[in-house]
C-alpha positions as CSV (number, residue, x, y, z in Angstrom):
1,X,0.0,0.0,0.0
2,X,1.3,3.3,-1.0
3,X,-0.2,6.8,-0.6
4,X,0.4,9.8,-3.2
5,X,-0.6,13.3,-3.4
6,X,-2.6,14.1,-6.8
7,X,-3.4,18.0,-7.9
8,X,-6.7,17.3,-10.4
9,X,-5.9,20.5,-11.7
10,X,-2.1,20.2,-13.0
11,X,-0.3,17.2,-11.7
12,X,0.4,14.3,-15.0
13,X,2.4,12.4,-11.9
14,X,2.5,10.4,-9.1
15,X,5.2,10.5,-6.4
16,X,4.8,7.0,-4.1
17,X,5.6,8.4,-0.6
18,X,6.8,4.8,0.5
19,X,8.4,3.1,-2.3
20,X,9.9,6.5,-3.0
21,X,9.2,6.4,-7.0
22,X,7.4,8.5,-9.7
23,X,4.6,7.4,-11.5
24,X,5.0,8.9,-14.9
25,X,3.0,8.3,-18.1
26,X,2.9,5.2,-20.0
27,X,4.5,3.9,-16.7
28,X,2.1,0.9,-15.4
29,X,1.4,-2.0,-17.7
30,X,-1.7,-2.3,-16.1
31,X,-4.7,-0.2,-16.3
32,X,-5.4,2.2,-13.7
33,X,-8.4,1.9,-11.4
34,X,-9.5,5.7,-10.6
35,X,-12.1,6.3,-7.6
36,X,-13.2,9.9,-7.8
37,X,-16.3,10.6,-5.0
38,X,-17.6,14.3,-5.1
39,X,-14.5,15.1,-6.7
40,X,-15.3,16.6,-10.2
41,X,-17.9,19.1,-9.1
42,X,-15.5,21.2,-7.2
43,X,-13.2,21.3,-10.7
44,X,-13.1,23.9,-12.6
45,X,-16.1,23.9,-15.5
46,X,-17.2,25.9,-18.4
47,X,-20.8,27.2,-18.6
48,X,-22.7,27.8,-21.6
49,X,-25.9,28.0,-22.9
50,X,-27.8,27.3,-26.5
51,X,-30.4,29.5,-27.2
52,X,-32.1,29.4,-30.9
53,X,-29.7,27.3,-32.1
54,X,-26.8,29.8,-31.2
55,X,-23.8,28.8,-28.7
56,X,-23.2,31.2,-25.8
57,X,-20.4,31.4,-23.8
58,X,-21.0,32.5,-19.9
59,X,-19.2,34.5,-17.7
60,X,-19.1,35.1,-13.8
61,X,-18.4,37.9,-11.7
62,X,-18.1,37.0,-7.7
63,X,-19.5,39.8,-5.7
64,X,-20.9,39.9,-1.7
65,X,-24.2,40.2,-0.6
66,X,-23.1,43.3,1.9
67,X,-21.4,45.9,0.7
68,X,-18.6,45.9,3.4
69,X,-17.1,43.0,5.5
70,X,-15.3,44.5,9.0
71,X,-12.9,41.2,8.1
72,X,-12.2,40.4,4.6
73,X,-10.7,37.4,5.2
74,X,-13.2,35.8,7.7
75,X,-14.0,32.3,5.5
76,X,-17.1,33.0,6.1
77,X,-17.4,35.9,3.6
78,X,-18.1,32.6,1.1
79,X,-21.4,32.2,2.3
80,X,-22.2,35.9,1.6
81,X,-20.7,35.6,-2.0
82,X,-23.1,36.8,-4.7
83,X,-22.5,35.3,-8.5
84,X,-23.5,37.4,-11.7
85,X,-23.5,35.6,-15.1
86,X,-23.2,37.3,-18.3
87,X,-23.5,35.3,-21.8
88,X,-22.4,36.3,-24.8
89,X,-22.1,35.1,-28.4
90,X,-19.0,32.2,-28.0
91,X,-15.9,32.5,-30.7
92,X,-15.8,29.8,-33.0
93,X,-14.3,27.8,-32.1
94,X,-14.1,28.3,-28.7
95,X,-11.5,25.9,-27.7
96,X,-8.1,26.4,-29.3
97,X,-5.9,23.5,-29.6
98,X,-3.1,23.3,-26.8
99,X,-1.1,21.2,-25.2
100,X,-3.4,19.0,-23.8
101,X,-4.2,17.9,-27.0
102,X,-7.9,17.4,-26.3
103,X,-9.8,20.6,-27.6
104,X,-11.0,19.4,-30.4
105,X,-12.7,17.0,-29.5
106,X,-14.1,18.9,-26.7
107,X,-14.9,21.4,-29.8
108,X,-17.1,18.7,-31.3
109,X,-19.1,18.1,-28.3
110,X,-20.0,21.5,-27.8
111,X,-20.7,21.4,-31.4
112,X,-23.0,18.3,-30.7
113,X,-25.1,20.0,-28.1
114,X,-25.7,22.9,-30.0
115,X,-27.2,20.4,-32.8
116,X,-28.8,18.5,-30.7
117,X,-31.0,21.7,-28.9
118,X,-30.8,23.7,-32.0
119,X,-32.5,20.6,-34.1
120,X,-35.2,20.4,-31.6
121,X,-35.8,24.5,-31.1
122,X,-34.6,23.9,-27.2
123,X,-32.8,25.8,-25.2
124,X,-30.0,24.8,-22.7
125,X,-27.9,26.2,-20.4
126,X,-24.7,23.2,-20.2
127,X,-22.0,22.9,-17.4
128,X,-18.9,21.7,-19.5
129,X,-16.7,19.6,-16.8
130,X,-13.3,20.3,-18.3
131,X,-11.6,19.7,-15.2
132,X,-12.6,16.8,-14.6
133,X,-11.8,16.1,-18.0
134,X,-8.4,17.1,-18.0
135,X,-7.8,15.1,-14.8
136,X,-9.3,11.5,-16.1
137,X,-6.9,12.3,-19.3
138,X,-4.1,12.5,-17.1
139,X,-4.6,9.9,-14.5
140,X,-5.2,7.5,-17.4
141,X,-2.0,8.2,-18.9
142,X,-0.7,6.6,-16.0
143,X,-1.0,3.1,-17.5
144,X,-0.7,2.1,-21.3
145,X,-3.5,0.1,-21.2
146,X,-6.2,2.7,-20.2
147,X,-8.2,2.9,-17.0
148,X,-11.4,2.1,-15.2
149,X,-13.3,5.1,-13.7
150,X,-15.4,4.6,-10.8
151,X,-17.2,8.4,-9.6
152,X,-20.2,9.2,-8.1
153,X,-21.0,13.0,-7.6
154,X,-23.8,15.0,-7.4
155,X,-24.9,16.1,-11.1
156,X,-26.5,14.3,-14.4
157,X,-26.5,12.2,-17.2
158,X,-29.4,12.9,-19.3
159,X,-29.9,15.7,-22.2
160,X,-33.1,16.6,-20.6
161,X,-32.0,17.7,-17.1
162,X,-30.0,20.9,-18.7
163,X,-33.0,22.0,-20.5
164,X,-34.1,26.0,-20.0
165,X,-31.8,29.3,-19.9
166,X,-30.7,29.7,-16.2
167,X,-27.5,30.7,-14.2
168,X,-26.0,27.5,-12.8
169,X,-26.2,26.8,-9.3
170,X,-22.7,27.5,-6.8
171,X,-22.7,25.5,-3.4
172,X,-20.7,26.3,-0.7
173,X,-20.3,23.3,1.4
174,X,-17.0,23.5,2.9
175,X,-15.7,24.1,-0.5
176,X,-17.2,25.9,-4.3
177,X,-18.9,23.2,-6.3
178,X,-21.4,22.8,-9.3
179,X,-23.5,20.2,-10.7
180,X,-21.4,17.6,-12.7
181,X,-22.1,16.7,-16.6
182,X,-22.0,13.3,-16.6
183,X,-23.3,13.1,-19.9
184,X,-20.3,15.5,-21.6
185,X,-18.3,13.1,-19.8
186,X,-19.9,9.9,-20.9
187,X,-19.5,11.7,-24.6
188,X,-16.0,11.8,-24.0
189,X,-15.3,8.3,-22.9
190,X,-17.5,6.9,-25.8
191,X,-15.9,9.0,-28.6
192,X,-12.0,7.9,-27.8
193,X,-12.9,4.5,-27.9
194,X,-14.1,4.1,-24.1
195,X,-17.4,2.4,-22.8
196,X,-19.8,4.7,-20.1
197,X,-22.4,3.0,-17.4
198,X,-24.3,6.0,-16.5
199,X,-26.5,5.6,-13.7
200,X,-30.2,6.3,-15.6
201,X,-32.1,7.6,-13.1
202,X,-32.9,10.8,-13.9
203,X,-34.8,12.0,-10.9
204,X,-31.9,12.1,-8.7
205,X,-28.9,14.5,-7.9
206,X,-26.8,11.7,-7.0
207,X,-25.6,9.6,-9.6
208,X,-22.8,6.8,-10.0
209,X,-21.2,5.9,-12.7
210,X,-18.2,3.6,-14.4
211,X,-16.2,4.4,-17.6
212,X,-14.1,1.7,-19.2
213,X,-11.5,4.2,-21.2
214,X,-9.0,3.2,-23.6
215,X,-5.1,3.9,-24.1
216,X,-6.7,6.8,-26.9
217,X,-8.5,8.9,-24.1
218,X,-5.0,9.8,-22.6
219,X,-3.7,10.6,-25.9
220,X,-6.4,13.1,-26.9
221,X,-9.9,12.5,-28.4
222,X,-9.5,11.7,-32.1
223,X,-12.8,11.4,-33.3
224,X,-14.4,14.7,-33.4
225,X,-17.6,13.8,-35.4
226,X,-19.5,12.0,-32.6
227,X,-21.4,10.3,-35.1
228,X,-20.5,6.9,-33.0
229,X,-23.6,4.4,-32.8
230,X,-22.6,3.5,-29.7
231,X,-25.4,4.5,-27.2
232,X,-24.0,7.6,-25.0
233,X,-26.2,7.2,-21.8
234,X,-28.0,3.8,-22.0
235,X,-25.8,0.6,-20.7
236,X,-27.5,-2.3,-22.1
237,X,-27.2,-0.7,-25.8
238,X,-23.5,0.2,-24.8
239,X,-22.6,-3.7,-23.5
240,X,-23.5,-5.2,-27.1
241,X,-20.2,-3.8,-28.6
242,X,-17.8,-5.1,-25.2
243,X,-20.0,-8.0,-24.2
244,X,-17.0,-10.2,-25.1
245,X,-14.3,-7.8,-23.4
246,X,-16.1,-7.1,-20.4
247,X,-18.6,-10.0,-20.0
248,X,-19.4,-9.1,-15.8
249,X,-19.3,-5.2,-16.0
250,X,-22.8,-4.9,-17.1
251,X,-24.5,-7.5,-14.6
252,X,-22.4,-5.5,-11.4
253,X,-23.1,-2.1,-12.4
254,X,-26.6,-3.5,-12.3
255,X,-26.5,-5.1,-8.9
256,X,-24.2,-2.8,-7.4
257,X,-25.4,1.1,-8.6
258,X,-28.7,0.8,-10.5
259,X,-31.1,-1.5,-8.5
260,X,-30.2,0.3,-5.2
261,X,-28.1,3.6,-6.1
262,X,-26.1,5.6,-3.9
263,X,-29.2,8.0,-4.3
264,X,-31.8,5.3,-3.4
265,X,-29.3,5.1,0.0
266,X,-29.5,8.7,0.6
267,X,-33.0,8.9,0.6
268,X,-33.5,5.8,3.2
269,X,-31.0,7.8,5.2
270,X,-33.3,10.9,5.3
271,X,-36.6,9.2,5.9
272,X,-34.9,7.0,9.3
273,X,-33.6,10.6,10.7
274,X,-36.7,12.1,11.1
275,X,-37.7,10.1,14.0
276,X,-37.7,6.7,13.0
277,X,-41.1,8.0,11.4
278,X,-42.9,4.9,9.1
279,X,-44.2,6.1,5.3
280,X,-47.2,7.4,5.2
281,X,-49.1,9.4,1.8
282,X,-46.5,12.7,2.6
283,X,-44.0,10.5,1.7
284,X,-42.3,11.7,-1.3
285,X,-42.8,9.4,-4.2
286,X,-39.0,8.9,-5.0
287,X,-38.3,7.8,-1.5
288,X,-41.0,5.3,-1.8
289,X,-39.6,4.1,-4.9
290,X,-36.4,3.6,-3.1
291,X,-37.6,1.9,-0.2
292,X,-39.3,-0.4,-2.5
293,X,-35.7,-0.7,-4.6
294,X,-34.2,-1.7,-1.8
295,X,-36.1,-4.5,-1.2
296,X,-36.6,-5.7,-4.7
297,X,-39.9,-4.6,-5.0
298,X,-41.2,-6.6,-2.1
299,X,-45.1,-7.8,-2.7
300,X,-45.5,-7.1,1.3
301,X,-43.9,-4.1,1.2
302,X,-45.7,-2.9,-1.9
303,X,-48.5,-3.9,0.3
304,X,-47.8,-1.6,2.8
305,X,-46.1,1.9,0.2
306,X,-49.2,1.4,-2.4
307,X,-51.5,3.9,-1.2
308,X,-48.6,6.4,-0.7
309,X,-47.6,5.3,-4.4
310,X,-51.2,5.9,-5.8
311,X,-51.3,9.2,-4.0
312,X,-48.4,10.4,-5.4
313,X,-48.9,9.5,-9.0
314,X,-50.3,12.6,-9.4
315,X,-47.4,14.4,-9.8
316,X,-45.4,12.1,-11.1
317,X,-43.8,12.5,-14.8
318,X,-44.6,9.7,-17.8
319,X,-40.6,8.6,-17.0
320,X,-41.4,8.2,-13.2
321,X,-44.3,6.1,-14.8
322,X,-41.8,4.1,-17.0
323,X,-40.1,3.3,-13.6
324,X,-42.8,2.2,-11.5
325,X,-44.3,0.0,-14.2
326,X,-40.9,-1.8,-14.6
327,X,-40.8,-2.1,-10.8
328,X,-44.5,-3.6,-10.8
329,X,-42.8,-6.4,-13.3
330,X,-40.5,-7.1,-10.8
331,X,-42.8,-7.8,-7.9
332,X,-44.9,-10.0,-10.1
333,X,-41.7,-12.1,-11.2
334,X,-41.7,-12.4,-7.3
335,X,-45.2,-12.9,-6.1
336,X,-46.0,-15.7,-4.8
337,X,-50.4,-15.6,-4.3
338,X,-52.0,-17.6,-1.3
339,X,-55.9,-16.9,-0.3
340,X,-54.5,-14.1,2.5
341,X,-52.6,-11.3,0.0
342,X,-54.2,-11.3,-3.7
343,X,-55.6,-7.8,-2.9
344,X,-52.1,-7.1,-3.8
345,X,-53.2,-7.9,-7.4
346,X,-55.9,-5.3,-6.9
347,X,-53.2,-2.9,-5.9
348,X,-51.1,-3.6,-9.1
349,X,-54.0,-3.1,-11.4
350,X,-54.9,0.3,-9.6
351,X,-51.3,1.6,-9.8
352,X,-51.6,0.9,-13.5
353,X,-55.0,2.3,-13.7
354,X,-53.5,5.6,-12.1
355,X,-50.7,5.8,-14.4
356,X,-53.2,5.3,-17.7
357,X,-51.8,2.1,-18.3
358,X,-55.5,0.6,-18.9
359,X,-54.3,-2.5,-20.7
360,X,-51.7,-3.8,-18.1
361,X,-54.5,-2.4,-15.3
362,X,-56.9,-4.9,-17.2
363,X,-54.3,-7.8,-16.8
364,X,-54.4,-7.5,-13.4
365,X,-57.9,-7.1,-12.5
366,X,-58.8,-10.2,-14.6
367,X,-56.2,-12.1,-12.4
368,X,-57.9,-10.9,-9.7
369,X,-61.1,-11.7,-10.4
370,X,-60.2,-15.2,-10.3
371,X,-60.1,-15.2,-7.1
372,X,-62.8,-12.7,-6.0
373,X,-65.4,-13.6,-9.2
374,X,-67.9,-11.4,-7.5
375,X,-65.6,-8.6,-6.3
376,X,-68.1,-5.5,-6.8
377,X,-65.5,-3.2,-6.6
378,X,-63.3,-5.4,-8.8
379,X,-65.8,-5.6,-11.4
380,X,-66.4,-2.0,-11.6
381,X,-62.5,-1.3,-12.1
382,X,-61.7,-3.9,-14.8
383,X,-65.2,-1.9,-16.6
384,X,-63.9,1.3,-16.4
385,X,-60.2,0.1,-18.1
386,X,-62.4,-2.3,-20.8
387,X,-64.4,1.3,-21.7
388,X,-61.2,3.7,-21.4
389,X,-59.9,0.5,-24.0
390,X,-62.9,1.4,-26.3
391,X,-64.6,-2.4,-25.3
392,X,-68.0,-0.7,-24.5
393,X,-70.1,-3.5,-24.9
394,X,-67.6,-5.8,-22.3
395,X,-67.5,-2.9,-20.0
396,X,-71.0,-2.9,-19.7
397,X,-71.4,-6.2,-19.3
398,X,-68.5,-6.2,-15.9
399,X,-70.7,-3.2,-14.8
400,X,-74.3,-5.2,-15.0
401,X,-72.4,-8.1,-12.6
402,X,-70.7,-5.6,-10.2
403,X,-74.7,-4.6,-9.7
């Protein structure tokens, strides 16, 4: 075991304290394993946004709330700090080549987002990690044979979470940080040859991630058309191409940071500090989807979390729908029905029901119908989905024998 100071901002080196050696590039045979938590959103980071199809390039100005401080430097003058952001029209191209070798290819991925909004009439406002950037490029350069990259951080992964014009959020927790693009990063790893699992849960601020990246990333991006097919955000469409090389990366990522994230973890955390409280219908719907993550979608627990689930619906999104309705999959996989819990079938069919999904909602109620054939109640919901279906005739009939 050795220990090594790293600067994420300059250092392309290692000094081992113990063995008393320098870890230069191109010096380990073996590829380098990097572990970066809440590191990348206290790096330095670009901000722009895309408005009409046109690329604007932001800048900040640092100001105070108060307009004198008896003690300048008292630290906490940081919590007073007041940030003003001015866009303007960005040079083309922005990023000049230099000796990092990596500009243009970080050229083509701004040139991708402005495409990508611009083709769609959205606007964006984009956090461009090039720290973070710069530091994976050098830590990989460690090793000849590439790296694996294993981050979690408090940011995104998905196109849609950057959408609108706004000034980007500064936190001061102890130190300056900002929300981490995972998916300019996920671009990167992809388009120098790499492979990105990027956690997909998009209703979350939390995400983990792993990037396979290959001798090419530490020698600069070469492909600046990003017109690979590889899938930038979605794992399973991402494996196909490196099923053979990495045959187990897909099934732990899966086990280990998607069916019970970091984020899921979190949320458990927050709901057993205040007071050991149990859920009730003011529990939030994405804490109820992790309590029910975290148990594998647990028939008896759904049992318990359904009402809170219906109630919530409400305000839930069609992707927050996508979720649940994967989730319901699972617990049926799972369920095993005796005579003393197939109102949980009930349960499954109104979740569906609430979500508009009238044909699984249908599924269900049949199923549970064969167990309660005279189920008023029953009866009457399986109508309703059969006439939201456009079966009039069969809905009317389930209505005349819920009578």
């Amino acid at each position: 075991l050795d220990v090594a100071i790293f600067n994420a901002a300059e250092d392309s080196s290692l000094w081992l304290h113990n063995a008393q050696i320098i870890l230069k590039p191109g010096s380990s045979v073996n590829p380098v394993v990097i572990i970066a938590n809440y590191l990348f959103d206290s790096l330095c980071h670009d901000v722009f946004q895309i408005a009409g199809g046109v690329l604007y390039a932001g800048r900040v100005s640092a100001g105070s709330q108060i307009n004198e401080s008896a003690n300048p430097l008292n630290p906490d003058i940081i919590s007073r700090m007041d940030n003003i952001f001015k866009f303007e029209v960005a040079e083309q191209p922005y990023y000049h080549l230099s000796e990092e070798g990596d500009e243009s290819l970080w050229q083509g991925m701004l040139n991708w987002y402005v495409e990508y909004y611009g083709s769609r009439g959205q606007n964006a406002t984009i956090l461009f990690p090039v720290g973070a950037l710069k530091a994976l490029q050098r830590l990989s350069a460690l090793s000849s044979n590439g790296a694996v990259v294993i981050t979690a951080d408090k940011g995104s992964g998905h196109v849609g979470s950057f959408l609108g014009l706004q000034d980007p959020t500064v936190a001061v927790d102890g130190s300056l940080s900002v929300m981490v693009n995972y998916h300019a990063l996920s671009l990167w790893v992809n388009t120098t040859g790499g492979l990105s699992f990027v956690d997909p849960h998009e209703f979350t601020n939390l995400i983990a991630c792993v990037f396979v990246l290959k001798p090419e990333a530490a020698e600069g991006g070469r492909d600046t058309s990003l017109n690979r097919s590889v899938s930038i955000h979605e794992p399973v469409a991402a494996s196909e191409a490196y099923s053979k090389q990495y045959p187990y990366l897909l099934e732990a990522f899966y086990d280990h940071l998607v069916s019970f994230s970091p984020s899921d973890y979190r949320k458990l955390i927050a709901l057993q500090q205040q007071r050991g409280a149990p859920p009730n219908s003011s529990t939030s719907i994405l804490t109820t989807i992790a309590l029910l993550r975290a148990l594998e979608w647990d028939p008896e627990v759904f049992a318990v979390l359904s009402q809170s689930l219906l109630e919530s619906l409400q305000y839930a999104t069609t992707d927050l729908h996508a979720i649940i309705a994967e989730g319901l999959q699972l617990l049926w996989q799972n369920f095993f029905v005796t005579n003393s819990n197939t109102e949980i079938i009930s349960e499954i069919g109104r979740i569906y029901g609430q979500m508009s999904l009238f044909k699984d909602a249908a599924t269900f109620y049949e199923r549970y119908l064969l167990y309660h054939p005279t189920n008023a109640v029953g009866l009457t919901n399986l109508g309703m989905c059969l006439y939201r279906l456009g079966y009039k005739k069969a809905a009317e009939d389930k209505f005349k024998l819920a009578l």
